[in-house]
N, CA, C and O of each residue as an XYZ file, in Angstrom:
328
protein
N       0.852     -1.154      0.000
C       0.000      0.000      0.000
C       0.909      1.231      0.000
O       1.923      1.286      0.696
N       0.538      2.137     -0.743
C       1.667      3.554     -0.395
C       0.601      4.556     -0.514
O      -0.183      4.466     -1.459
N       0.480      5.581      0.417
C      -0.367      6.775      1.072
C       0.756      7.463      0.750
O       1.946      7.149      0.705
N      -0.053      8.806      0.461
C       1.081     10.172      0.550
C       0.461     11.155      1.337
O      -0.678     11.537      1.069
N       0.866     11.436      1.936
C       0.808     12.406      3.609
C      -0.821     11.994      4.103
O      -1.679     12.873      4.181
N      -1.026     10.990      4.323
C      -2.362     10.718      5.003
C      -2.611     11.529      5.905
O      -3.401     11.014      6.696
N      -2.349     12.492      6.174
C      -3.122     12.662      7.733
C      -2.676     14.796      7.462
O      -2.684     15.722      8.272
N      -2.427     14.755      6.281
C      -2.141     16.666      5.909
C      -3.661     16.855      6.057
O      -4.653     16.198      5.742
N      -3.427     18.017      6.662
C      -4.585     18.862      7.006
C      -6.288     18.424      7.260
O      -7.343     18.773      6.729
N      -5.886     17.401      8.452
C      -6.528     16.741      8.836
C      -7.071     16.944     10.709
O      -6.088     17.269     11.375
N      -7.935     16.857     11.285
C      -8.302     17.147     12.671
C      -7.218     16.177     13.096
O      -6.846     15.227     12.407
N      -6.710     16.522     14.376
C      -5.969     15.665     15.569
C      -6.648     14.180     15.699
O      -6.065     13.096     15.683
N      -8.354     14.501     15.863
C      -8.370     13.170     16.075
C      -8.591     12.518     15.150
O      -8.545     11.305     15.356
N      -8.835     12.855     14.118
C      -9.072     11.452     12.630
C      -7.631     11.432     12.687
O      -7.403     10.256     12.405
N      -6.417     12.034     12.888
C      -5.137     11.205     12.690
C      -5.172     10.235     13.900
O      -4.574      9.168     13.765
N      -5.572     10.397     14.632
C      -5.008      8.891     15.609
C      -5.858      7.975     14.957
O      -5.152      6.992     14.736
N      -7.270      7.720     14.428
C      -7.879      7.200     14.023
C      -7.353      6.786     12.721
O      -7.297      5.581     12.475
N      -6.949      7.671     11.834
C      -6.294      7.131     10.361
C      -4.937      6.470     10.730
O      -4.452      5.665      9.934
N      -4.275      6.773     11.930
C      -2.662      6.134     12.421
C      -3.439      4.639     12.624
O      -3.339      3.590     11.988
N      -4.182      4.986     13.695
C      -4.355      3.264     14.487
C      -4.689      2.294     13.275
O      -3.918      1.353     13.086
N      -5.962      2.486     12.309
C      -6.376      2.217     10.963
C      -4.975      1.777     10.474
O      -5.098      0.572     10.255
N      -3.554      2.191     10.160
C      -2.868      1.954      9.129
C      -2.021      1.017      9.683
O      -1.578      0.064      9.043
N      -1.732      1.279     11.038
C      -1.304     -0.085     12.236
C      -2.145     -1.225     12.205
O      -1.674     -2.362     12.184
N      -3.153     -1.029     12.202
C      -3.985     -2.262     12.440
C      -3.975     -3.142     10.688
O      -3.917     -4.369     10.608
N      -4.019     -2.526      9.853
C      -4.179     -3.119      8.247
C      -2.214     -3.670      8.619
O      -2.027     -4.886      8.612
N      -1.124     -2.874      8.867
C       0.214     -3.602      8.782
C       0.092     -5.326      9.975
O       0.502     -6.450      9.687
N      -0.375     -5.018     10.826
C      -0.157     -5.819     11.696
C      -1.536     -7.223     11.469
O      -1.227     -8.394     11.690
N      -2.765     -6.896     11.086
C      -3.856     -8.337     10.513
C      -2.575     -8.595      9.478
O      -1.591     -9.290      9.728
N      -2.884     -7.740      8.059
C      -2.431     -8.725      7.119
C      -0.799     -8.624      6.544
O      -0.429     -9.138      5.489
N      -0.005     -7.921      7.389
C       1.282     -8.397      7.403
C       1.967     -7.736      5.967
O       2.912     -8.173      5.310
N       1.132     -6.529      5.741
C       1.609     -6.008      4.734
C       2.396     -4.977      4.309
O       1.888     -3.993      4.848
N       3.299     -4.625      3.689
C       4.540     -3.324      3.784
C       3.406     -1.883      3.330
O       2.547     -1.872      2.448
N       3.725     -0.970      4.115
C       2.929      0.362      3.850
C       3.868      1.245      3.734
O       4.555      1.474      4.730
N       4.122      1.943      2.515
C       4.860      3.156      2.326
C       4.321      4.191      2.749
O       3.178      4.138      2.296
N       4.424      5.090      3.328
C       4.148      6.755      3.636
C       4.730      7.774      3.104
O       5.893      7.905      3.486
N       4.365      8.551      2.364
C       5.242      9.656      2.354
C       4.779     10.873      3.201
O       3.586     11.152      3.325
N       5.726     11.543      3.746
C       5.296     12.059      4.609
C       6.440     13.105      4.759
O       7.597     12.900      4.392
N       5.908     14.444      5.438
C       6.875     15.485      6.051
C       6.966     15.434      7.814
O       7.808     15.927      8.565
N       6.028     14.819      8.041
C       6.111     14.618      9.556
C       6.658     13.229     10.363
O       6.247     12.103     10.643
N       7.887     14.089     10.551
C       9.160     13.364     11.224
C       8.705     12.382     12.504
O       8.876     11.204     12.815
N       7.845     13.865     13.217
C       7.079     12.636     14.329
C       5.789     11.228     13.820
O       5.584     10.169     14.413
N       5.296     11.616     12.877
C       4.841     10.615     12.577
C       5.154      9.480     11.875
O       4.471      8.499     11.578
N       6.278      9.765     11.661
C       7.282      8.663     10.793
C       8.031      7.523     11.791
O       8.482      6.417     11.495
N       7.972      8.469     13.541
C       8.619      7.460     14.393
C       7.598      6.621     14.958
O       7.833      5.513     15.438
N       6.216      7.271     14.886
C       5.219      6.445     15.057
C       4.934      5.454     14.226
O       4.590      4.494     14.915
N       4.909      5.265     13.409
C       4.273      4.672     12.580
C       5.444      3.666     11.665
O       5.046      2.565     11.284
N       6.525      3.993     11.422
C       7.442      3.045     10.621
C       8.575      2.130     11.500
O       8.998      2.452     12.610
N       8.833      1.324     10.999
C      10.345      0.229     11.166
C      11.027      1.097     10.358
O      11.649      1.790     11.164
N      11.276      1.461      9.315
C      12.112      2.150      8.345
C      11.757      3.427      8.041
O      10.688      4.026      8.152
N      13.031      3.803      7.562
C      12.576      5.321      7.050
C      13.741      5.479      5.502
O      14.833      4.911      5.518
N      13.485      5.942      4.822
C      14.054      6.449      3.289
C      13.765      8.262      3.448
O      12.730      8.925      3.514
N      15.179      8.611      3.466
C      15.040     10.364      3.497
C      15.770     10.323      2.452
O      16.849      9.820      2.137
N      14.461     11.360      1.656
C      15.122     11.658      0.510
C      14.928     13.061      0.212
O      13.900     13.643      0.558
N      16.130     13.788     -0.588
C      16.334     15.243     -1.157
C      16.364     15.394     -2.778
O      16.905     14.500     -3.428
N      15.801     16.495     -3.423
C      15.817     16.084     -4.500
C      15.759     14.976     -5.199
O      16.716     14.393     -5.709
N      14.602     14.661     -5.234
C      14.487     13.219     -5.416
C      15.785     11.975     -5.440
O      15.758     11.090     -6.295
N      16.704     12.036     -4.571
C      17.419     11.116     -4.511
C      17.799     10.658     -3.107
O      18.188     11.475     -2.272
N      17.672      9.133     -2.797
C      17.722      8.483     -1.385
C      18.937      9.340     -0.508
O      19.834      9.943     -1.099
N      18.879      9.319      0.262
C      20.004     10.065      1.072
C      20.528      8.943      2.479
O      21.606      8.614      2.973
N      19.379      8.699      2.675
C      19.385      7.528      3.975
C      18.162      6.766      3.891
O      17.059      7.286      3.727
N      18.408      5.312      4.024
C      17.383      4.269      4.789
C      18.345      3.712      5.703
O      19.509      3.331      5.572
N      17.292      3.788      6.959
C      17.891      2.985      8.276
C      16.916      2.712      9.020
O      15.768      2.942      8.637
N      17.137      2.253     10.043
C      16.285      2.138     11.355
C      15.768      2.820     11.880
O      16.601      3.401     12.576
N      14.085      3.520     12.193
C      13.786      4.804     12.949
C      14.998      5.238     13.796
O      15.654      6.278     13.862
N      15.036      4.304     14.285
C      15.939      4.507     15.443
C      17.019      5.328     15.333
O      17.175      6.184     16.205
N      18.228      5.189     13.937
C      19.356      6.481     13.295
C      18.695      7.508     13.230
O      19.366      8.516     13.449
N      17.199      7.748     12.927
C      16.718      9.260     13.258
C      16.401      9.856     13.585
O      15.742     10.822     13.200
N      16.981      9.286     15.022
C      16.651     10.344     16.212
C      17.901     11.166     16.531
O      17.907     12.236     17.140
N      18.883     10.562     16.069
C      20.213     10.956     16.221
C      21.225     11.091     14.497
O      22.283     10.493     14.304
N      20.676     11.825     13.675
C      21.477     11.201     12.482
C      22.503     11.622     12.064
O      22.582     12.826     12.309
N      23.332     11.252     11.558
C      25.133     11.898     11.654
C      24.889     13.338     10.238
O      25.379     14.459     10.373
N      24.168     12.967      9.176
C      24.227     14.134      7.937
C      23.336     15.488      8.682
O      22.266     15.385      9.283
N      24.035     16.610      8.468
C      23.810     17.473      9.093
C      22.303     18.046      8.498
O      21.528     18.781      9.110
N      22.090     17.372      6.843
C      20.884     18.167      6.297
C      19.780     17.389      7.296
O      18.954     18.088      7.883
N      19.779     16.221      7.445
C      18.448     15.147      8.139
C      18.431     15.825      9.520
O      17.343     16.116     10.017
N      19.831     16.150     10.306
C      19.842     16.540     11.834
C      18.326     17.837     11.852
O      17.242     17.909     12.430
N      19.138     18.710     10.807
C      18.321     19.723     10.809
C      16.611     19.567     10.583
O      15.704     20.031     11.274
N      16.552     18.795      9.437
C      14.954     18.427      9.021
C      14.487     18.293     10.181
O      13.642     19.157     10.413
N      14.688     17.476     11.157
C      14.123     15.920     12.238
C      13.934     17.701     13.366
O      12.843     18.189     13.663
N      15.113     18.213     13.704
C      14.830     19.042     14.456
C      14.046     20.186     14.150
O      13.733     20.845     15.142
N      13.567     20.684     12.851
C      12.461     21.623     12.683
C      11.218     20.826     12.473
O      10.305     21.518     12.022
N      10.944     19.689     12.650
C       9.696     18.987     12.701
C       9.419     18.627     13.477
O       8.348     18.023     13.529
């Protein structure tokens, strides 16, 4: 499945409702969900992986987890204005 910014300009609570919804479809049928998305915090919610990309070209895939802390100074910056 791939969504592009599900949850832009959307009430607070239909996003927990459209989040839990996209958790619950990965976790029944075990299926990979792409997001694209500008929201950094919702990317730690919601993914195992992340692909940051600039000008359309990959820059990093890793583990949520490298982006909380990421060594390229352009991602440090993104993660911290979001």
């Amino acid at each position: 499945m791939i969504i592009d910014e599900p949850t832009a300009n959307i009430d607070p609570n239909f996003i927990k409702l459209i989040e839990s919804t996209l958790k619950s479809i990965n976790e029944k049928y075990k299926t990979t969900i792409l997001i694209v998305t500008h929201n950094t915090a919702q990317s730690f919610r919601l993914c195992d992986e992340i692909v940051f990309m600039k000008d359309g070209c990959v820059i990093e895939h890793k583990n949520k987890e490298y982006f909380k802390s990421p060594e390229k100074e352009f991602i440090k910056e993104f993660v911290r204005l979001n």
